[in-house]
Z-matrix of the N, CA and C atoms (Angstrom, degrees):
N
C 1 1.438
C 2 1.526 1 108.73
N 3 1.448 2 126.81 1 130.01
C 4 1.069 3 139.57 2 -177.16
C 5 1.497 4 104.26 3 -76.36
N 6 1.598 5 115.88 4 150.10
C 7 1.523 6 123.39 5 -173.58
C 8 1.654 7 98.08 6 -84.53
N 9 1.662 8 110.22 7 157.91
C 10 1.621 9 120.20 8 -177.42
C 11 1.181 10 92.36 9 -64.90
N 12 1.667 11 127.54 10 131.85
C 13 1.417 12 131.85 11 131.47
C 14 1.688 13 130.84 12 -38.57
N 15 0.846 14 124.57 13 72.46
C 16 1.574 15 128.36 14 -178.57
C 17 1.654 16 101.83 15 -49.68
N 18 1.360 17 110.58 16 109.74
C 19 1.408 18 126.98 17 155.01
C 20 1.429 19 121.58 18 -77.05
N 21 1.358 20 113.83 19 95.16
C 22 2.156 21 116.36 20 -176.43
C 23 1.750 22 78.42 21 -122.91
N 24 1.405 23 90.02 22 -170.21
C 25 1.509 24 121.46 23 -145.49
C 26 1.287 25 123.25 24 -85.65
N 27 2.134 26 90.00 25 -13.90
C 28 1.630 27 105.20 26 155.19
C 29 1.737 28 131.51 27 -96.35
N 30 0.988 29 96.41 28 19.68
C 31 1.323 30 132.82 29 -169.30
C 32 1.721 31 107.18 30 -82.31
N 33 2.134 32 97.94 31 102.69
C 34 1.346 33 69.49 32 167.57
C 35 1.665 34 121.23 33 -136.57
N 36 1.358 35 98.95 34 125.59
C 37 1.243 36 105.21 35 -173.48
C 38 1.558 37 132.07 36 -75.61
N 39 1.520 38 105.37 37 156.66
C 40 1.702 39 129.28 38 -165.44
C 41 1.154 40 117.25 39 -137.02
N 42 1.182 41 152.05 40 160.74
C 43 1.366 42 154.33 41 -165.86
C 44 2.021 43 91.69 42 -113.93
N 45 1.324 44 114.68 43 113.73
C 46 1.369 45 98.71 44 176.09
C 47 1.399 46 108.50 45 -76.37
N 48 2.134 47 103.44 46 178.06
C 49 1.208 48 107.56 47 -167.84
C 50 1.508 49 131.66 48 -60.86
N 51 1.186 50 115.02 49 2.65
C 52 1.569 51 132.28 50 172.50
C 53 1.122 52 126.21 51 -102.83
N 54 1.059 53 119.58 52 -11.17
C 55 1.980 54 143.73 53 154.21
C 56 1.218 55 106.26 54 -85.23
N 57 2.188 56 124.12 55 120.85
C 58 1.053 57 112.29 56 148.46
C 59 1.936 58 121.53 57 -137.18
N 60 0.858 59 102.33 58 161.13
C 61 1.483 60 99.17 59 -144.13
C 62 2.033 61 87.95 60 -105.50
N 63 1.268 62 108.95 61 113.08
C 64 1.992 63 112.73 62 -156.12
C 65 2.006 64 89.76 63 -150.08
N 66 1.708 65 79.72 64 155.50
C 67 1.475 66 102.43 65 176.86
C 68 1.554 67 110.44 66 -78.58
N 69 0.838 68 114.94 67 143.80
C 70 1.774 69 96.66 68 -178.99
C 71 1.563 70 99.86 69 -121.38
N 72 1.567 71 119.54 70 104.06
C 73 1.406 72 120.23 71 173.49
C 74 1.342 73 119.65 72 -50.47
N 75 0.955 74 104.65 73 -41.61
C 76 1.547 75 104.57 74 -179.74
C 77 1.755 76 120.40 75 -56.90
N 78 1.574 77 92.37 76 -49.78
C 79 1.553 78 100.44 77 -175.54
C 80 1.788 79 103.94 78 -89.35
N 81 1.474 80 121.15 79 20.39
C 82 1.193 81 106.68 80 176.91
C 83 1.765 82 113.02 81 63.55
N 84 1.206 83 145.59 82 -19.09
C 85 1.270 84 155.86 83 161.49
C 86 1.269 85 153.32 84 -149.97
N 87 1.131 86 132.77 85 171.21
C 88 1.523 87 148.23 86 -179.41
C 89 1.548 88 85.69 87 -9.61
N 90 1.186 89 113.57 88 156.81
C 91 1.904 90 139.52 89 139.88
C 92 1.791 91 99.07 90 -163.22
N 93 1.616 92 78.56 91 164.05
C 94 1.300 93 103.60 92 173.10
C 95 1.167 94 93.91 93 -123.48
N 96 1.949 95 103.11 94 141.85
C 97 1.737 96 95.54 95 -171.19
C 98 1.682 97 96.54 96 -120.60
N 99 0.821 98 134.35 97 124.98
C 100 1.729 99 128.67 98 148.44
C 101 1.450 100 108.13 99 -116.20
N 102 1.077 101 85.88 100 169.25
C 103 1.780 102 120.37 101 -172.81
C 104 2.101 103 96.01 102 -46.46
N 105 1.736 104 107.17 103 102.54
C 106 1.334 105 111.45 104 162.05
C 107 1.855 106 95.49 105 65.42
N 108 1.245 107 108.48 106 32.20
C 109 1.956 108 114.88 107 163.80
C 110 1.429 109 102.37 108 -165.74
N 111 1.467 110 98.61 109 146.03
C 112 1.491 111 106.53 110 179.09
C 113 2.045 112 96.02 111 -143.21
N 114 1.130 113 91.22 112 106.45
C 115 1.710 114 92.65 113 168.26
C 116 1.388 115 116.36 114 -117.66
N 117 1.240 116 92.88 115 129.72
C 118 1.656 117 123.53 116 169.84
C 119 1.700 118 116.62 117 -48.58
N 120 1.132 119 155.05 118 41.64
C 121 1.720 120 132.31 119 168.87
C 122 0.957 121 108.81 120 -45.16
N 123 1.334 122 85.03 121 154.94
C 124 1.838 123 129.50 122 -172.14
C 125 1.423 124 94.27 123 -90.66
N 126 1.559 125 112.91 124 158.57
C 127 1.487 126 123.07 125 -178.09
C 128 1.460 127 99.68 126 -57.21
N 129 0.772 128 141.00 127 -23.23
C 130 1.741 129 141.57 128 -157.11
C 131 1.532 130 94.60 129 -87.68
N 132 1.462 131 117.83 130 -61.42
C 133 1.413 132 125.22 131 -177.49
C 134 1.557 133 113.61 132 -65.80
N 135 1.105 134 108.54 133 -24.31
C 136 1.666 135 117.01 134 172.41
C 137 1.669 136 103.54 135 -55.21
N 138 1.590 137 94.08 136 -72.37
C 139 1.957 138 98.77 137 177.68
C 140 0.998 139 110.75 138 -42.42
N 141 1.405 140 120.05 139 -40.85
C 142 1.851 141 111.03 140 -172.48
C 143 1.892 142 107.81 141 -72.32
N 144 1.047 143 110.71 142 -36.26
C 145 1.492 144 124.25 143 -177.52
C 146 1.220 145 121.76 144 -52.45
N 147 1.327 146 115.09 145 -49.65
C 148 1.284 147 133.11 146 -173.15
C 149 1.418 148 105.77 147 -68.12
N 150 1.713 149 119.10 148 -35.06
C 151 1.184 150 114.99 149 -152.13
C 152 1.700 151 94.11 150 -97.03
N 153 1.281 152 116.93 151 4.53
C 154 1.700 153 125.46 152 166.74
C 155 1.477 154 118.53 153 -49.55
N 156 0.931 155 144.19 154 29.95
C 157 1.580 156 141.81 155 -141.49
C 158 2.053 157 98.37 156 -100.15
N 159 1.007 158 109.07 157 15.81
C 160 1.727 159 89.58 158 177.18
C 161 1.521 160 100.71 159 76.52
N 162 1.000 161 147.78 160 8.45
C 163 1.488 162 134.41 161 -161.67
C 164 1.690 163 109.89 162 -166.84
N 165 0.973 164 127.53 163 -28.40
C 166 1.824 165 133.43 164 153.89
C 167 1.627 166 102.95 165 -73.34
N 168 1.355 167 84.52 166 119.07
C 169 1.920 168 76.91 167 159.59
C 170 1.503 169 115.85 168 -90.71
N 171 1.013 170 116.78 169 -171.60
C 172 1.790 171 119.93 170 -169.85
C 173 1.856 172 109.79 171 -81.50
N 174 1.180 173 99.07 172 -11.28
C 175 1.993 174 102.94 173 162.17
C 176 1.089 175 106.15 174 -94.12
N 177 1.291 176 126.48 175 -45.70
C 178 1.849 177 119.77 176 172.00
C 179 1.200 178 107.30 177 -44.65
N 180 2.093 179 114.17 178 -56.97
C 181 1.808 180 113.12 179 -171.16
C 182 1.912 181 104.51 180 -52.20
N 183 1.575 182 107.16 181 -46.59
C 184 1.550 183 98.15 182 -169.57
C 185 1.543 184 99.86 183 -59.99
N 186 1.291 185 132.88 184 -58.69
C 187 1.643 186 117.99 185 -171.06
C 188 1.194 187 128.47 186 -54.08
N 189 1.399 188 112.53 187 -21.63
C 190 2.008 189 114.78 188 169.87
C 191 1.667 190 86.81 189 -75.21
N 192 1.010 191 135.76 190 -50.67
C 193 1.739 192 124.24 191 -142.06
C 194 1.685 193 89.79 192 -78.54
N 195 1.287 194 114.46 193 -29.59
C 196 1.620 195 117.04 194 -173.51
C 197 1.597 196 110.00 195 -81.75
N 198 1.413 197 107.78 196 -36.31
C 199 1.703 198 102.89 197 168.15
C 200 1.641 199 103.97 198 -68.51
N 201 1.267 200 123.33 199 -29.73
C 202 1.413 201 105.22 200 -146.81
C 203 1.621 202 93.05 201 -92.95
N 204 1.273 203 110.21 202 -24.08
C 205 1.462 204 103.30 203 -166.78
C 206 1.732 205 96.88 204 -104.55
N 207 1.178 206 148.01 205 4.84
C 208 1.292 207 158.59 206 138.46
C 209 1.626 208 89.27 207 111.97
N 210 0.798 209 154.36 208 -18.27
C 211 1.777 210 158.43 209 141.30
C 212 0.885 211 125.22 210 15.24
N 213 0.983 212 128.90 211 109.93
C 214 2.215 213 127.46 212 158.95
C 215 1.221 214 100.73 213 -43.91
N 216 1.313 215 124.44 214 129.13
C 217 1.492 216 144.23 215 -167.08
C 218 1.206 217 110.14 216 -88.36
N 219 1.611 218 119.55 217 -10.33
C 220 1.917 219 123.08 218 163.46
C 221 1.684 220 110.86 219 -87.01
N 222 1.041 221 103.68 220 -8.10
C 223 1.582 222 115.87 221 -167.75
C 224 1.842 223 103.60 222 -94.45
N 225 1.193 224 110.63 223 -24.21
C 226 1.754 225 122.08 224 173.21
C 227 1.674 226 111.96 225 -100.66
N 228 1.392 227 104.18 226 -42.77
C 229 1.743 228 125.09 227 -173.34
C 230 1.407 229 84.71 228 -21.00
N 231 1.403 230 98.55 229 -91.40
C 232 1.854 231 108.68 230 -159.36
C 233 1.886 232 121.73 231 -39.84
N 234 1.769 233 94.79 232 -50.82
C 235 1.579 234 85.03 233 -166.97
C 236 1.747 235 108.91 234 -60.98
N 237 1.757 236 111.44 235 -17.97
C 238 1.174 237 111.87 236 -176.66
C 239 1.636 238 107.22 237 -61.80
N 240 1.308 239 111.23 238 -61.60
C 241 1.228 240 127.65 239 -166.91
C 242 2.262 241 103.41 240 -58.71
N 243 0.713 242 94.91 241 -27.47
C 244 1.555 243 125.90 242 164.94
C 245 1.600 244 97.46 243 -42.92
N 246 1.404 245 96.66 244 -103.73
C 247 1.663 246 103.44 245 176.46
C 248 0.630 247 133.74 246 -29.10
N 249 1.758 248 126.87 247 -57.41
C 250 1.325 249 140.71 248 -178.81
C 251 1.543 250 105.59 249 -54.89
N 252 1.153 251 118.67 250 -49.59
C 253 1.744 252 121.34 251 164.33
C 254 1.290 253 116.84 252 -35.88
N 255 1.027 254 108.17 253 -67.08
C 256 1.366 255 110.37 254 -178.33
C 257 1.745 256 117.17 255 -63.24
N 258 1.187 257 105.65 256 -72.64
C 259 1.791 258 95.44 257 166.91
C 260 1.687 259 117.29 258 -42.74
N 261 0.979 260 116.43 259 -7.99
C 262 1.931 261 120.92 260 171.87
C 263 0.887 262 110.64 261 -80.08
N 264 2.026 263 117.76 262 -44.59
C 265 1.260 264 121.38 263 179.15
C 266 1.727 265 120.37 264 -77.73
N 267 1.507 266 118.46 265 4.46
C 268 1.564 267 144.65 266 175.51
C 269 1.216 268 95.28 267 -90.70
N 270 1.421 269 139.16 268 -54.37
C 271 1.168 270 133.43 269 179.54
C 272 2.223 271 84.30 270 114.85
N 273 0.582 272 104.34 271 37.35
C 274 1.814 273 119.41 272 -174.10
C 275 1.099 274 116.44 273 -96.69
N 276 1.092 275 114.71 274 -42.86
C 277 1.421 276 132.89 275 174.93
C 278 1.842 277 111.32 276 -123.85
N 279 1.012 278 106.23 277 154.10
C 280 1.692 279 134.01 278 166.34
C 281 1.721 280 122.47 279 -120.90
N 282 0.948 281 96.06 280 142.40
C 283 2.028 282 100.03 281 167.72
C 284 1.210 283 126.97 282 -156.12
């Protein structure tokens, strides 16, 4: 059994090569597809998703989502850092 990936604030996350993050015509929206799972995000998890690129770390993702959405950047920090945990602990994310 592999050890938990700890997602902090230098942390920067990617969708690995078996996670991909697609429009789904059919369903009208977003999924994330892996191997035998398909999850739906919410507009919120979308913004955070997108901004997964291998190259933002997870304080870079909170300061675009805090400029863009005009936000106190302690008021997003956590639920961001939140998610990303959890989709790490799915195997959804990498960092």
């Amino acid at each position: 059994m592999s050890a938990r990936v700890e997602i902090g604030g230098a942390s920067v996350p990617r969708l690995p090569q078996h996670v991909k993050l697609r429009y789904d015509e059919t369903r009208k929206q977003w999924v994330i597809l892996a191997p035998e799972r398909v999850l739906v995000p919410d507009e919120i998890a979308l913004e955070i998703l997108r901004l997964c690129d291998g190259v933002a770390s997870v304080s870079t993702i909170v300061d675009m989502l805090a400029a863009k959405f005009a936000t106190p950047r302690a008021e997003i920090a956590c639920d961001v850092q939140e998610m990303l945990q959890d989709l790490a602990d799915k195997g959804m994310v990498v960092a």
